[in-house]
Backbone bond lengths (Angstrom), bond angles and torsions (degrees), N, CA, C in turn:
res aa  C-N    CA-C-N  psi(-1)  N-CA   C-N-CA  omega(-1)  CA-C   N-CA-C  phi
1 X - - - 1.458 - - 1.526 110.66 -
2 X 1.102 124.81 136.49 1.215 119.91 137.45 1.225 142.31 -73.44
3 X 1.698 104.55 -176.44 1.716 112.26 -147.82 1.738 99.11 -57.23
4 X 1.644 119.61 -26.88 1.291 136.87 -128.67 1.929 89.66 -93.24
5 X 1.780 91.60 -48.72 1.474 100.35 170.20 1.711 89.30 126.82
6 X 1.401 125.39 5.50 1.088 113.23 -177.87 1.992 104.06 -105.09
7 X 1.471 115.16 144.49 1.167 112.91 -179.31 1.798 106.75 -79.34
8 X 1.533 111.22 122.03 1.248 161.61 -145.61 1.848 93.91 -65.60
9 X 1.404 112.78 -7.98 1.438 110.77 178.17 1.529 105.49 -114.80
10 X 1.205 113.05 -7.24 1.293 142.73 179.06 1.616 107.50 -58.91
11 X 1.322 147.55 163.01 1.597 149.00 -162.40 1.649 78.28 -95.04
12 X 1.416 112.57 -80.31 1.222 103.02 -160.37 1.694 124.43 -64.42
13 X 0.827 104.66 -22.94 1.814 129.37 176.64 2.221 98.83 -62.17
14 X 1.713 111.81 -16.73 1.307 114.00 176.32 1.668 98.69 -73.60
15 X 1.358 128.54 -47.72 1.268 162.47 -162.10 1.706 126.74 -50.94
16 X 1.308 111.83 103.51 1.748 90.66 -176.53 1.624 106.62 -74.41
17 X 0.968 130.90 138.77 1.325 160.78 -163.10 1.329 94.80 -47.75
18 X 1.181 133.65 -28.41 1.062 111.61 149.21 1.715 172.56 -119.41
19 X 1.673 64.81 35.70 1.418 116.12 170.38 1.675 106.06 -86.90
20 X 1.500 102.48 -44.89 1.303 105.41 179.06 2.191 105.50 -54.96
21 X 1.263 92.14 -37.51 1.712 94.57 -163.32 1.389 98.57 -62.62
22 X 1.466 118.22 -54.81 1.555 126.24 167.44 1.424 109.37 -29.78
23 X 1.211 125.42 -65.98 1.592 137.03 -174.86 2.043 103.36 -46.28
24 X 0.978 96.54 -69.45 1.801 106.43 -166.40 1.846 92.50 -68.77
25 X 1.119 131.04 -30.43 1.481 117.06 -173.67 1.778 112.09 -69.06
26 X 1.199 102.79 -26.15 1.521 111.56 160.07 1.438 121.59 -60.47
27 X 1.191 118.52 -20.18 1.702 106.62 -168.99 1.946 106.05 -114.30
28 X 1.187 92.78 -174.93 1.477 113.90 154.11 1.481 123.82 -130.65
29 X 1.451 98.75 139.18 1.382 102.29 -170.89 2.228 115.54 -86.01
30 X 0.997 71.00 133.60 1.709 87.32 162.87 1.566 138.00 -93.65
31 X 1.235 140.60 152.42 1.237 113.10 -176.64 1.882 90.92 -135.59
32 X 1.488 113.54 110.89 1.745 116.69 172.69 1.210 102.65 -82.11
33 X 1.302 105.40 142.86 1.882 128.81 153.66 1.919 98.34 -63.84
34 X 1.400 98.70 157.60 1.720 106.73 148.77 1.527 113.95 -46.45
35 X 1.117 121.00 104.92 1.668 103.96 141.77 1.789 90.65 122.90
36 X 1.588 131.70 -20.18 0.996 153.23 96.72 1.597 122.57 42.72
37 X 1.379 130.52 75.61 1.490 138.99 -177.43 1.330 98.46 -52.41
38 X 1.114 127.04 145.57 1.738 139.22 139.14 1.162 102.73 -90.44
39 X 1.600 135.44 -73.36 0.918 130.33 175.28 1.861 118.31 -157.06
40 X 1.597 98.11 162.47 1.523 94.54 -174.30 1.107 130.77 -98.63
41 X 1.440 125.93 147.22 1.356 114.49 158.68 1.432 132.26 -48.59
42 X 1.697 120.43 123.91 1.081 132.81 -158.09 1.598 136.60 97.90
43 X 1.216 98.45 -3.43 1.191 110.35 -169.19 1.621 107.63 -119.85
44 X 1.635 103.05 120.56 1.945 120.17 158.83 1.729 105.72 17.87
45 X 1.314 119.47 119.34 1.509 134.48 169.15 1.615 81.90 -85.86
46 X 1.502 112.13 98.18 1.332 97.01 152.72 1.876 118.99 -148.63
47 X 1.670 87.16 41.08 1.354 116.43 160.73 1.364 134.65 176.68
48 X 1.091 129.83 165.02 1.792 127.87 -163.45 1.710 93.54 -115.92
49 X 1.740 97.92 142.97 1.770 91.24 163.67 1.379 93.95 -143.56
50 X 1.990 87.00 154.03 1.348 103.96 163.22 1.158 123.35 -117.73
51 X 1.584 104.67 139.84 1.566 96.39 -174.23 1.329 107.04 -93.34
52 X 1.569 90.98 139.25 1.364 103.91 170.26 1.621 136.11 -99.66
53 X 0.961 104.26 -6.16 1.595 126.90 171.80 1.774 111.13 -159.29
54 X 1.162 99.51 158.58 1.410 93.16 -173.44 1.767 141.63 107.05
55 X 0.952 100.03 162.51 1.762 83.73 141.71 1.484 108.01 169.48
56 X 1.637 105.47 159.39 1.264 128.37 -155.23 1.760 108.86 -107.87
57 X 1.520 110.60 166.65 1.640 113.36 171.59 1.335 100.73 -106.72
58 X 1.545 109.65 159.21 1.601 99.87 179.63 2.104 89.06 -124.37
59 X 1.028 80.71 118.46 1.925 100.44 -170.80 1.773 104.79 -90.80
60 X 1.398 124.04 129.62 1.357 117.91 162.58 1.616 106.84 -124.68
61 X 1.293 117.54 128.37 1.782 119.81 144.53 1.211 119.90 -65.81
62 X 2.128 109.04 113.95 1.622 85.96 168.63 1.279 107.63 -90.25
63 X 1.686 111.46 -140.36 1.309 124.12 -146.13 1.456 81.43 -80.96
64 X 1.126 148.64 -34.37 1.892 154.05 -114.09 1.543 81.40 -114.03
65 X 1.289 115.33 -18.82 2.121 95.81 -159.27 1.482 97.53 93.75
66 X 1.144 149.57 -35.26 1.530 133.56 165.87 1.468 130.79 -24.94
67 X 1.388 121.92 139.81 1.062 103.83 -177.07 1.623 109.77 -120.53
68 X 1.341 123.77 114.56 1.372 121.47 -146.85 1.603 104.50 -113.42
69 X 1.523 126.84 130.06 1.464 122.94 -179.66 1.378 105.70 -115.12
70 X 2.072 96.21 118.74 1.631 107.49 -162.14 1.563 88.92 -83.91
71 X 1.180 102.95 -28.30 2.034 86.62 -159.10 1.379 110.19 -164.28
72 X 1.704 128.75 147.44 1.247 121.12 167.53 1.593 99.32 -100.45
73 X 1.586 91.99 145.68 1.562 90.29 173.96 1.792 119.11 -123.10
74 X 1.583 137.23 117.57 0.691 145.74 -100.11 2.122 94.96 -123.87
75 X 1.050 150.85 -171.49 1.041 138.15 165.67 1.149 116.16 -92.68
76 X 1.716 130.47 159.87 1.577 131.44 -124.31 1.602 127.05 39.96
77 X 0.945 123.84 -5.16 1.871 123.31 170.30 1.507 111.12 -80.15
78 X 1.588 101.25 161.97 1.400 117.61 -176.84 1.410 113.06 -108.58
79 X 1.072 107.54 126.18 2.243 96.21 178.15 1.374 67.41 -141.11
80 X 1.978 77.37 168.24 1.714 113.80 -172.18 1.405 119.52 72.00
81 X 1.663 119.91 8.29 1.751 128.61 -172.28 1.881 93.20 -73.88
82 X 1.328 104.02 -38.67 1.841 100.70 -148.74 1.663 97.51 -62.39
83 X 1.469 104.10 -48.00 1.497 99.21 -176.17 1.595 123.27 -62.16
84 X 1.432 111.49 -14.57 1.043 97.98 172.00 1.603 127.32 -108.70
85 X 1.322 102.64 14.29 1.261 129.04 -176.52 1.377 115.32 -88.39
86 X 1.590 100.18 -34.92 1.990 124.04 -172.31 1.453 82.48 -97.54
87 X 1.353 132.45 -40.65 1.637 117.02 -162.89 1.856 96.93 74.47
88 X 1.297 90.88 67.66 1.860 78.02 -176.87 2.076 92.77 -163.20
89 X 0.796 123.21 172.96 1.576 148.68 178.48 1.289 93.48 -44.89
90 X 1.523 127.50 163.64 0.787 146.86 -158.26 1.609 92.51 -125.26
91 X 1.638 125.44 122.39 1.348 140.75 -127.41 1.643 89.10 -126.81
92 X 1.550 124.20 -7.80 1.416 105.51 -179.69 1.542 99.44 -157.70
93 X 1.178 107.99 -165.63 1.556 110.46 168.06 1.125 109.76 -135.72
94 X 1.227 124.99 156.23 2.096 132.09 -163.26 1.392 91.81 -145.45
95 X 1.553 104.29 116.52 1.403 120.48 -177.57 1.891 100.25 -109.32
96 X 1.241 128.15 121.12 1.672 101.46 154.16 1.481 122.60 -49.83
97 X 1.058 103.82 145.26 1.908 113.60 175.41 1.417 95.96 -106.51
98 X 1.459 141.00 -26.30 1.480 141.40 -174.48 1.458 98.45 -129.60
99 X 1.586 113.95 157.54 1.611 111.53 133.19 1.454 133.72 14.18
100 X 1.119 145.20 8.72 1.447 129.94 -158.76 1.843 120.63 -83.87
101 X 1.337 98.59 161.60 1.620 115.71 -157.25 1.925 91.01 -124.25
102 X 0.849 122.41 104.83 1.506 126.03 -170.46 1.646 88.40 -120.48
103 X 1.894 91.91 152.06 1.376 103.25 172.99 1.550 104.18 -128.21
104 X 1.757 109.39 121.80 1.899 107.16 -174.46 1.090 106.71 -110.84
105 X 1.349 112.42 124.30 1.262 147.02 150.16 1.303 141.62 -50.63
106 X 1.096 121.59 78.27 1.470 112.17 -170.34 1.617 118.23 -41.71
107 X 1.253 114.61 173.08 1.667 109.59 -163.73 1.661 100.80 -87.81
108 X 1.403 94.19 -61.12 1.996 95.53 173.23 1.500 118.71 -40.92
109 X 1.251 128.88 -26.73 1.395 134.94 -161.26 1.915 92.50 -94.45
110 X 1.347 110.69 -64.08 1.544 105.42 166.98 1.243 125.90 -47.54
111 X 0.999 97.35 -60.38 1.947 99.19 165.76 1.554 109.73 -41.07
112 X 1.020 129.28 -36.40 1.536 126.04 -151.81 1.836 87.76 -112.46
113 X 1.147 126.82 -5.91 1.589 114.42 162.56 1.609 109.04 -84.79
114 X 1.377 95.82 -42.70 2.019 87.38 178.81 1.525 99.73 -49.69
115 X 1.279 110.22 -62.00 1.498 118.90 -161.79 1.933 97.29 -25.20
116 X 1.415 98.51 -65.31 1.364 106.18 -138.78 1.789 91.32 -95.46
117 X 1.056 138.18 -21.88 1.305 140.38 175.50 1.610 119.98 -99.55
118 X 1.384 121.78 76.14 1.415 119.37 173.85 1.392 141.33 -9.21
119 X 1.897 93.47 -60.25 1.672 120.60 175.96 1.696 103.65 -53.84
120 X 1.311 113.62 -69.99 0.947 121.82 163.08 1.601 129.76 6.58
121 X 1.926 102.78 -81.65 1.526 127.19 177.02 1.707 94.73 -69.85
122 X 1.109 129.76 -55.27 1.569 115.60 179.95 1.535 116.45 -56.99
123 X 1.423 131.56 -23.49 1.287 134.19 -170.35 1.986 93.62 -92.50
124 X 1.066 112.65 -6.68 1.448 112.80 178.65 1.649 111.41 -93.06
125 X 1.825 93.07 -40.32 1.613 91.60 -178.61 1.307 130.62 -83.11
126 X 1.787 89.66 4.25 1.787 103.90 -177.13 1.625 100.50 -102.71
127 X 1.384 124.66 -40.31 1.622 103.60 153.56 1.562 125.55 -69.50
128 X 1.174 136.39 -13.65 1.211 118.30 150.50 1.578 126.06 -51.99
129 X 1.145 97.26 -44.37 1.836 105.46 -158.56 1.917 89.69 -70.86
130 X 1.749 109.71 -37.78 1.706 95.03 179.59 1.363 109.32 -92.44
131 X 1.378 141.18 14.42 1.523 128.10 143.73 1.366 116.89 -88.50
132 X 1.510 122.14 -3.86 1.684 109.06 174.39 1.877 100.32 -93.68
133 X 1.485 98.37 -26.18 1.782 98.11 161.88 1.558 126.84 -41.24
134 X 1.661 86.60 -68.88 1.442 88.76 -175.70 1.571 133.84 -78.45
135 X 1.985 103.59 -3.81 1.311 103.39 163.39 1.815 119.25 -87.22
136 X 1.561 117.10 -2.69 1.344 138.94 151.35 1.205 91.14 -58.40
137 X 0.799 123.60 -95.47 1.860 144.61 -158.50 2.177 102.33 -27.65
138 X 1.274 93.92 -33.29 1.937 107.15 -169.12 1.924 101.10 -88.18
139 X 1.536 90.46 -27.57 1.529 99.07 -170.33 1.848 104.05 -63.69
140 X 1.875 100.13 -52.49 1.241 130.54 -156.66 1.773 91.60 -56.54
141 X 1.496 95.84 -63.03 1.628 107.16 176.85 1.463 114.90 -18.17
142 X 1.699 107.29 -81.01 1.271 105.24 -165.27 1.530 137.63 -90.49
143 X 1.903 93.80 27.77 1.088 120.71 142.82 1.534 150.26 -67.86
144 X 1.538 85.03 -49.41 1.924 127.01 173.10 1.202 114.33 -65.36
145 X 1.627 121.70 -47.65 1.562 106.66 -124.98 2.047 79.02 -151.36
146 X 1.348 91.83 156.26 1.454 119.81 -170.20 1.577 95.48 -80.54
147 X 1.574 114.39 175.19 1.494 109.22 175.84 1.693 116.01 -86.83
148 X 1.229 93.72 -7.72 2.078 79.44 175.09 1.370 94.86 -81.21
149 X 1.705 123.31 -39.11 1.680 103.51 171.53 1.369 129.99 -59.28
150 X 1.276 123.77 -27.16 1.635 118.04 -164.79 1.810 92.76 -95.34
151 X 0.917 114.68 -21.05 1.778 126.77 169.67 1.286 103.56 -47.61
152 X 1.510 95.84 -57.08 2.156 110.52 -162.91 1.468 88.09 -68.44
153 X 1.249 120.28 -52.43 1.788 122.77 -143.99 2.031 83.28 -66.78
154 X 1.185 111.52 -36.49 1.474 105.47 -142.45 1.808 105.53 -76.80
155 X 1.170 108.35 -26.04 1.604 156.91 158.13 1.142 88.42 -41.65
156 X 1.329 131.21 -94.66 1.536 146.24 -161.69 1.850 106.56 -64.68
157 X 1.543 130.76 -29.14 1.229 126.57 157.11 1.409 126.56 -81.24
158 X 1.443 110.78 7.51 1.880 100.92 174.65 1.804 94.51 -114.06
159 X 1.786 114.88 -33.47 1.268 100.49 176.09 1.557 121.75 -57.34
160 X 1.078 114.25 -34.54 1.645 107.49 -175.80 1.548 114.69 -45.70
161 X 1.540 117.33 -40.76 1.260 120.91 177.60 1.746 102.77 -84.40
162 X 1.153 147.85 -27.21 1.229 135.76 -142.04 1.892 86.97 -94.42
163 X 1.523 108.49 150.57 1.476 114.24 -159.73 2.155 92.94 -119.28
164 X 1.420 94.10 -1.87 1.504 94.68 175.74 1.354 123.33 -70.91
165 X 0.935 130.14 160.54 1.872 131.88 -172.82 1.690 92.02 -175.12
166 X 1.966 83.67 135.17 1.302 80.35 173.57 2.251 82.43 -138.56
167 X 1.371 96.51 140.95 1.657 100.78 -155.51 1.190 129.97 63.93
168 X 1.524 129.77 -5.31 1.391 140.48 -147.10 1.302 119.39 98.87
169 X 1.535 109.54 -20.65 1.390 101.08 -172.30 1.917 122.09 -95.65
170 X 1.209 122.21 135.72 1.172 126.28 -154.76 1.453 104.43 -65.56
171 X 1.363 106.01 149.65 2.427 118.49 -168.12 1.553 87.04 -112.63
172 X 0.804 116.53 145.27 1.576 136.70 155.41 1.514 94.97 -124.79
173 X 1.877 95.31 101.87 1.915 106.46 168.54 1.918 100.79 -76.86
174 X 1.167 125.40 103.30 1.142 135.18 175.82 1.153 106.96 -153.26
175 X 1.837 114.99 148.52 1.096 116.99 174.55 1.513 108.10 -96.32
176 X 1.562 120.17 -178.37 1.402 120.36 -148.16 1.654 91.16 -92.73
177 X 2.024 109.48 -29.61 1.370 108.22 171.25 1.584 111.62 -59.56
178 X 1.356 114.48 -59.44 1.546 121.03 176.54 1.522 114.59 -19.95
179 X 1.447 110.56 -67.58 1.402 129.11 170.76 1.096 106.73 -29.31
180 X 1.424 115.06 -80.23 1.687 131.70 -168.41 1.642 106.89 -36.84
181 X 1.205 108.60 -48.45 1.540 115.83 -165.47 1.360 92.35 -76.02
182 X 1.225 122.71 -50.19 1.923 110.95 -179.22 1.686 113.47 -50.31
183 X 1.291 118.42 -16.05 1.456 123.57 -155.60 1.429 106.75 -126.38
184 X 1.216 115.24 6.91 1.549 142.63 -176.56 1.335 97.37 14.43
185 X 1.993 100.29 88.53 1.279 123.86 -171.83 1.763 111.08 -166.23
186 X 1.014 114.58 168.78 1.683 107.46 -177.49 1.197 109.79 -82.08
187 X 1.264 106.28 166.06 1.613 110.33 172.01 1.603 119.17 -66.45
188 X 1.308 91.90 -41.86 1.657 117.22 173.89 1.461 110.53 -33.67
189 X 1.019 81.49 -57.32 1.731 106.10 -167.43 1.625 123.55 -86.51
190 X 1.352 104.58 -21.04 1.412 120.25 151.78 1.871 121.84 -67.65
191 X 1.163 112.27 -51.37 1.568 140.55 169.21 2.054 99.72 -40.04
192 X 1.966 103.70 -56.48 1.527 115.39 -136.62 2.107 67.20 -81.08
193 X 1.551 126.15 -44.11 1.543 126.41 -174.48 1.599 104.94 -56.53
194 X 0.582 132.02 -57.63 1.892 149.83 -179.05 1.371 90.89 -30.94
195 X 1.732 107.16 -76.70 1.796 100.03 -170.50 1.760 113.09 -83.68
196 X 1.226 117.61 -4.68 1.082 125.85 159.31 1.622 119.44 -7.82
197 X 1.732 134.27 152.26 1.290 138.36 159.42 1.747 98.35 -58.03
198 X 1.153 117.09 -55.21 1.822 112.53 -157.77 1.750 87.00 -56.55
199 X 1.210 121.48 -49.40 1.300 101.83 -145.37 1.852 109.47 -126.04
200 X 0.937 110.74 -9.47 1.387 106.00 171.52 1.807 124.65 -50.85
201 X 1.148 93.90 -31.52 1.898 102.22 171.45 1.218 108.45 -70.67
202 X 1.604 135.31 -27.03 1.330 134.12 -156.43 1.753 105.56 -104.87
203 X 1.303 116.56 -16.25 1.398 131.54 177.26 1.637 120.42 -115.46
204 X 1.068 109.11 151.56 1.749 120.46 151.13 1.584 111.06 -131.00
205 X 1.432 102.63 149.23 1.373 99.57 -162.82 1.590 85.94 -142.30
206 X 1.439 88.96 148.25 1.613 101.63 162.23 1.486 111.90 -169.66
207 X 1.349 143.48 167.40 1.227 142.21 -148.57 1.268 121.26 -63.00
208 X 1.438 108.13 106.19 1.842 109.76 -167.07 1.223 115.21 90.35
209 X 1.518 123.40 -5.51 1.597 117.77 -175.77 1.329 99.30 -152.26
210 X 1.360 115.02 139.22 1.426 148.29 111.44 0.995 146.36 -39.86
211 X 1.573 140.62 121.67 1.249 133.33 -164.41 1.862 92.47 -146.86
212 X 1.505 85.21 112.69 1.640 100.20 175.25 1.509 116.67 -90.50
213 X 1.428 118.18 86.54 1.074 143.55 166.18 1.435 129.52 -19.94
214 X 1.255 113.47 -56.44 1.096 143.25 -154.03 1.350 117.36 -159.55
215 X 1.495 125.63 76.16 1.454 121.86 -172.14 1.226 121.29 -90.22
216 X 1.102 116.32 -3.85 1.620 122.11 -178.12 1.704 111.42 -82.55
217 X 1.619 98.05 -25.40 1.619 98.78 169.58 1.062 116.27 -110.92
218 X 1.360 128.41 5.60 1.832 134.28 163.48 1.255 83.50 -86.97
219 X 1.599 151.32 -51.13 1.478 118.33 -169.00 1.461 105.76 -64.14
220 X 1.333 132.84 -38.61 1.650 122.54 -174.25 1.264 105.33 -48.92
221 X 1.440 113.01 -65.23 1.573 116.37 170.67 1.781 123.69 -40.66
222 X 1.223 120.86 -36.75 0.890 131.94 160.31 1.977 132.83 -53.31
223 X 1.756 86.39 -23.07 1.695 108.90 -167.90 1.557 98.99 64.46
224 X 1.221 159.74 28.73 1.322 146.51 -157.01 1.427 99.58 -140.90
225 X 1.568 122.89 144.29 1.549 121.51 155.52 1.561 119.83 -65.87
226 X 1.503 95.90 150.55 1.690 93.93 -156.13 1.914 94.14 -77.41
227 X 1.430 87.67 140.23 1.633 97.39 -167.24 1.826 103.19 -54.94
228 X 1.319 101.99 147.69 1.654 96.48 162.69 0.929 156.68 -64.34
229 X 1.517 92.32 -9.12 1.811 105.03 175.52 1.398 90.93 -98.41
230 X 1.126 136.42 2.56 1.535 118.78 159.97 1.564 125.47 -111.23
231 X 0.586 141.47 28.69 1.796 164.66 -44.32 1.375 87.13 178.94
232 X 1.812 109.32 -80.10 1.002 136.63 -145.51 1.654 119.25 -70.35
């Protein structure tokens, strides 16, 4: 975390605080239920939000009728920038999964902070450049690596952001479908990995949550160094 209180991979967590104040004095805040649209795919870019507590899934339909989940997005992040950046449709849908407190931005007013605030447009082009990473990084996966690996890896990329602990040890609130779809794999088969020999010692699971046990041997399993915010 940073000094600000926002986690440091986070949009606003890029931000000196008062940049951050600049950022949120532009919007109005919202408050979502669970389960709770922000907004849909297909529909007018004609504003940016930040979340301020919370966090949301970012859902796409492809062409097939599928329903595909690109990303969870966590509190301090920005969704809804691209469409209004391209001036084009709105490319997914962002549901809350918790409680969330979002702040919306009109598009002219965002537009006109990059313009005029540098930090700002660089703290945008540095979360762009690490969400086209890490949707590389999901691609690379389920190319590479078997499903107890892209399970472990996928495990080890939502804890870094998740602020839950239960004993010390880090929760990934996700469901086992959620998972599956991040790991573009069945539930079945996510469920049959969970109680699995590789990995049942390294997890506890129960409805909506994860509890990473043992992260130093879910990263081996994972092939990956154990992330730094779990380090500790």
């Amino acid at each position: 975390m940073t000094s600000s209180g926002w986690h440091e991979l986070s949009y606003l967590g890029r931000l000196t605080p008062s940049a951050q104040r600049t950022m949120l004095r532009l919007g109005r805040t919202r408050t979502l239920r669970p389960g709770e649209p922000l907004m849909h795919q297909g529909e007018p870019g004609t504003a940016v939000f930040v979340l301020i507590d919370g966090r949301v899934d970012v859902t796409r339909v492809v062409e097939n009728g599928s329903l595909s989940l690109l990303s969870i997005r966590h509190a301090g992040d920005l969704v809804g920038e691209m469409a209004v950046l391209n001036q084009e449709a709105r490319s997914a849908t962002v549901t809350a999964l918790d409680r969330c407190v979002v702040s919306i931005i009109p598009a002219r007013d965002f537009l006109r902070c990059l313009a005029e605030l540098p930090e700002v447009l660089f703290a945008l082009n540095r979360m762009t450049g690490d969400r086209l990473t890490q949707a590389n990084t999901y691609r690379a996966d389920a190319a590479g690596y078997d499903v107890d690996a892209r399970l472990a890896r996928a495990l080890l990329y939502q804890a870094r952001r998740s602020p839950d602990r239960e004993n010390g040890r880090p929760v990934v609130k996700l469901r086992q479908r959620q998972l599956a779809m991040l790991i573009g794999a069945q539930e079945g088969t996510v469920q049959k990995a969970l109680k699995g020999p590789a990995m049942r010692e390294l997890v506890e699971c129960g409805r909506g949550w994860v509890v990473l046990r043992d992260v130093p041997a879910l990263a081996r399993l994972a092939d990956m160094p154990v992330p730094p915010e779990l380090s500790g």
